[in-house]
C-alpha positions as CSV (number, residue, x, y, z in Angstrom):
1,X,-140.9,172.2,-6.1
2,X,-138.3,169.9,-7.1
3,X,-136.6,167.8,-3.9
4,X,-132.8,168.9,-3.5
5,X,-132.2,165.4,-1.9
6,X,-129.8,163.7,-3.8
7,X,-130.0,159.8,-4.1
8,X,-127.6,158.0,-2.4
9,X,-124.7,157.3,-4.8
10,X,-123.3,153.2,-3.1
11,X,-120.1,153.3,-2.2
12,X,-117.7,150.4,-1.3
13,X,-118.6,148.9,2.1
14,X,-115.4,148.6,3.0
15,X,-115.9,149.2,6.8
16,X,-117.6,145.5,6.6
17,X,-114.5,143.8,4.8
18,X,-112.0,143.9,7.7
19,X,-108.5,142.0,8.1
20,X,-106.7,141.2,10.9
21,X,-103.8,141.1,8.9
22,X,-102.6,141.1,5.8
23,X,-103.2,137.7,4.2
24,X,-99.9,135.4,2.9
25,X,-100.1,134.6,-0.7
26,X,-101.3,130.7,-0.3
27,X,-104.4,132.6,1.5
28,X,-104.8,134.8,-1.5
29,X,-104.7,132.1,-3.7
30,X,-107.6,130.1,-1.9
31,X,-109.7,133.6,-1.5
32,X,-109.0,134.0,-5.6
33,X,-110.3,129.9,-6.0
34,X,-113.6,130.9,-4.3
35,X,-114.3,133.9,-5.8
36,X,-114.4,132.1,-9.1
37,X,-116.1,129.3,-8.3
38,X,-119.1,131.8,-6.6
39,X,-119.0,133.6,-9.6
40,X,-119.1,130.6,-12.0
41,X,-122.3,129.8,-9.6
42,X,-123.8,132.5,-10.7
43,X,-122.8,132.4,-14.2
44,X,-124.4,128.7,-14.2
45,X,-127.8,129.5,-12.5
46,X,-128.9,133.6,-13.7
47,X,-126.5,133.4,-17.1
48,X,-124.7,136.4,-15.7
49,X,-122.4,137.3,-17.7
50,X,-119.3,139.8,-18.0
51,X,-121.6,143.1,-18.9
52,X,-123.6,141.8,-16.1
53,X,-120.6,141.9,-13.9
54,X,-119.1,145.4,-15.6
55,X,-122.9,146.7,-14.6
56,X,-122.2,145.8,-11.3
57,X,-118.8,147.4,-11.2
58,X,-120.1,150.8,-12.0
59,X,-123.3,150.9,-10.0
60,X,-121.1,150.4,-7.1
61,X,-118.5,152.7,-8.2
62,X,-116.1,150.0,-8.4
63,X,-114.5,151.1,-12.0
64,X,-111.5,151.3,-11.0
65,X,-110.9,148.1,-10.0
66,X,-113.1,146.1,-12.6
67,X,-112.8,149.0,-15.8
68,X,-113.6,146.4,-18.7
69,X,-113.7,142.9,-20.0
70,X,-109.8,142.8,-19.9
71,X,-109.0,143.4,-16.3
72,X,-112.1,141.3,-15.5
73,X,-110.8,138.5,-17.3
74,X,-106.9,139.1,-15.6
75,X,-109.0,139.0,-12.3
76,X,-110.7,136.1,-12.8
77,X,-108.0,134.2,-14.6
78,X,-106.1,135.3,-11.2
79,X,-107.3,131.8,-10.1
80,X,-105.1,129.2,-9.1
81,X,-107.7,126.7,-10.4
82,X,-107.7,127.8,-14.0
83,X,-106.0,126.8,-16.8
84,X,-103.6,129.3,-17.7
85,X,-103.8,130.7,-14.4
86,X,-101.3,133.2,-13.0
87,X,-101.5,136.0,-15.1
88,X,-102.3,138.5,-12.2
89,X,-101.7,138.5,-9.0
90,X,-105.2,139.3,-6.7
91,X,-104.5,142.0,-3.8
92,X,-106.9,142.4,-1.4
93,X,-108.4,145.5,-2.5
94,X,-109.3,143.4,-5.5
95,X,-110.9,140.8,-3.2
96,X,-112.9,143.4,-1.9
97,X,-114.5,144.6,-4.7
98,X,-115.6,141.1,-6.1
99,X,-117.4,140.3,-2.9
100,X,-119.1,143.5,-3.3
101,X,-119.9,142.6,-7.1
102,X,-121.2,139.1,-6.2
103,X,-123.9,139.6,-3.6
104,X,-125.1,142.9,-5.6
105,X,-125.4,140.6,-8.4
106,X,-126.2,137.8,-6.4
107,X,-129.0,140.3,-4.6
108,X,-130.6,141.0,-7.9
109,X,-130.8,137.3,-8.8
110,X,-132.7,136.3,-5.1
111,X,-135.5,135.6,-6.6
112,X,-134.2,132.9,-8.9
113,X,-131.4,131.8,-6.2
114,X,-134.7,131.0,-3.7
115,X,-136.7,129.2,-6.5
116,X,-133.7,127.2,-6.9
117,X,-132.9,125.9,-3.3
118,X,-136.5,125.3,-2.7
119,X,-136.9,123.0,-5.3
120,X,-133.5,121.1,-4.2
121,X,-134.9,121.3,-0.6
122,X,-138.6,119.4,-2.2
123,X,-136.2,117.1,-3.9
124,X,-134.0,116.2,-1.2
125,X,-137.0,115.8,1.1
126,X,-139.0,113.6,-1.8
127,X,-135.8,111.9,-2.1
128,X,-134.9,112.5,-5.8
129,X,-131.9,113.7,-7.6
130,X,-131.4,117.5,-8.4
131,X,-131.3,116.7,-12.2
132,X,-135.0,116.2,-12.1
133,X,-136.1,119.5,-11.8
134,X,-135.3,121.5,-14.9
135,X,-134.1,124.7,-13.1
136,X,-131.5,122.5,-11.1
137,X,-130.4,120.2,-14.0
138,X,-129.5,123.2,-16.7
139,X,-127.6,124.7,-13.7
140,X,-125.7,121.6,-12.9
141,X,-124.9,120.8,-16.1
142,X,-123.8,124.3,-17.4
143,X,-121.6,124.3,-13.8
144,X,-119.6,121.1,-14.6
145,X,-119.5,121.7,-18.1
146,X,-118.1,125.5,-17.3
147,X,-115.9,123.7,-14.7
148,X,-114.8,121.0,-17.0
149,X,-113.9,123.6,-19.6
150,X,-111.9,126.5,-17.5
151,X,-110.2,124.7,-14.9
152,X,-106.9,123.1,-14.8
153,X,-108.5,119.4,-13.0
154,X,-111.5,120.2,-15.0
155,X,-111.9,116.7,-17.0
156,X,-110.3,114.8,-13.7
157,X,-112.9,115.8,-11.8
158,X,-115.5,113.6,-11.1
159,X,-119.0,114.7,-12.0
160,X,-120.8,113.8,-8.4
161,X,-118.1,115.8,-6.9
162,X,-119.2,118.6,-9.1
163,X,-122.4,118.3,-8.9
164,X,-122.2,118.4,-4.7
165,X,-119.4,121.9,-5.2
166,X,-122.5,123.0,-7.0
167,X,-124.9,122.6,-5.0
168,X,-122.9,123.9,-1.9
169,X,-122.3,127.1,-3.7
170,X,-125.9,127.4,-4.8
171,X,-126.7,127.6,-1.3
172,X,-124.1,129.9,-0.2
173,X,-125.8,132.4,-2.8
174,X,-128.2,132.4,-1.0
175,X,-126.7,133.8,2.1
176,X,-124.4,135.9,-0.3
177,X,-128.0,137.4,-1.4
178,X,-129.2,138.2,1.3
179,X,-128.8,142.2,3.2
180,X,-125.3,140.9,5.1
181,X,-123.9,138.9,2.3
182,X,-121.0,141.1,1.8
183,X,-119.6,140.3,5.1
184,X,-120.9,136.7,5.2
185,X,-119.4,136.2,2.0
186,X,-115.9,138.0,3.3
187,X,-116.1,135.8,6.7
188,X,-116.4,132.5,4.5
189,X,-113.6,133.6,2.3
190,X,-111.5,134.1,5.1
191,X,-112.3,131.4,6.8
192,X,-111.9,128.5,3.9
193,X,-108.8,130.3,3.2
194,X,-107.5,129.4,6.5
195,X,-108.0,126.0,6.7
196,X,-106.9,125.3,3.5
C-alpha cells in the first residue's frame, strides 16, 4: 500500500530571522556587502554558480524572491561594494531569503568547506602559507581575482588583505553549513552591520 505521507515541502525559516527593528539603510547596505562577499566565497571554493543558486531558490520555495538570473543579478549587484552598484535597493525580506540560499548551498558544499579548513588548520599549524595546498590556492586566487574584477576598490585592494577576507569567510562557511547556520549567519549579519 502506497504511504499517504507527503514529504515535507521546506519552507522559509523565517521564525529564525528575527529583527528588533527595522534596520536604517547604512545597515542594509553593510547586510547587502556581506551577503556578497559569502556568496563570492562560495562561488570561489564549490564553483557555485547562478543555476546553483536558482536551484536553491526553488527547493526552498523562495521563487519569488530569486525568479531568474535577472533579479539574481539586481540582488546581488544591490551591493554597495560593486561596481555599478545601486541598481536595487535590498529590503529585508530579500535578506532573508539569501541567508536561507547560502547555508542550503553552503550545507550541500560541507564536505568540501571541511576539507578546506582542515587543510588551512595543517597549514597554519606546519607554519606554511595557504597557497601551498592546491584546494586553498585555486580558491584564493579565484576570490581576489573575482574581487579584483566586480568590486568598486577591487584593483586598490591589497592582495594579503584579500587573501585574510578570504580566509575569514571560508571559515564562516563553515558555521553557515552547519544545522543553525541560518540564524548564525542572520546574527553575524546583524551584528557586522552594527558596528560598521
Amino acid at each position: 500500500m502506497p504511504s499517504t505521507i507527503k514529504p515535507d515541502t521546506p519552507k522559509p525559516a523565517w521564525e529564525e530571522l528575527t529583527l528588533a527593528g527595522q534596520p536604517d539603510p547604512s545597515q542594509l547596505d553593510n547586510i547587502k556587502a556581506q551577503l556578497d562577499l559569502v556568496l563570492l566565497a562560495l562561488e570561489a571554493l564549490a564553483k557555485v554558480g547562478s543555476e546553483a543558486i536558482l536551484q536553491a531558490a526553488a527547493d526552498l520555495n523562495l521563487t519569488d524572491v530569486v525568479a531568474d538570473r535577472v533579479s539574481l543579478w539586481r540582488l546581488r549587484q544591490s551591493s554597495p561594494l560593486r561596481r555599478g552598484q545601486g541598481r536595487k535597493r535590498l529590503d529585508v525580506e530579500e535578506a532573508r531569503a539569501l541567508v536561507l540560499i547560502i547555508c542550503h548551498l553552503a550545507k550541500q558544499q560541507q564536505e568540501l568547506i571541511r576539507r578546506a579548513v582542515a587543510l588551512l588548520e595543517q597549514l597554519t599549524e606546519q607554519d606554511r602559507e595557504p597557497h601551498q595546498a592546491a584546494l586553498l590556492g585555486d580558491y584564493l586566487d579565484t576570490f581576489n581575482n573575482t574581487y579584483q574584477e566586480r568590486m568598486e576598490d577591487g584593483e586598490r585592494t591589497p592582495t594579503e588583505q584579500l587573501t585574510n577576507l578570504a580566509l575569514k569567510l571560508l571559515i564562516d562557511l563553515l558555521f553557515y553549513s552547519a544545522p543553525n547556520g541560518t540564524r548564525r549567519l542572520w546574527l553575524a549579519l546583524l551584528d557586522r552591520s552594527t558596528r560598521s
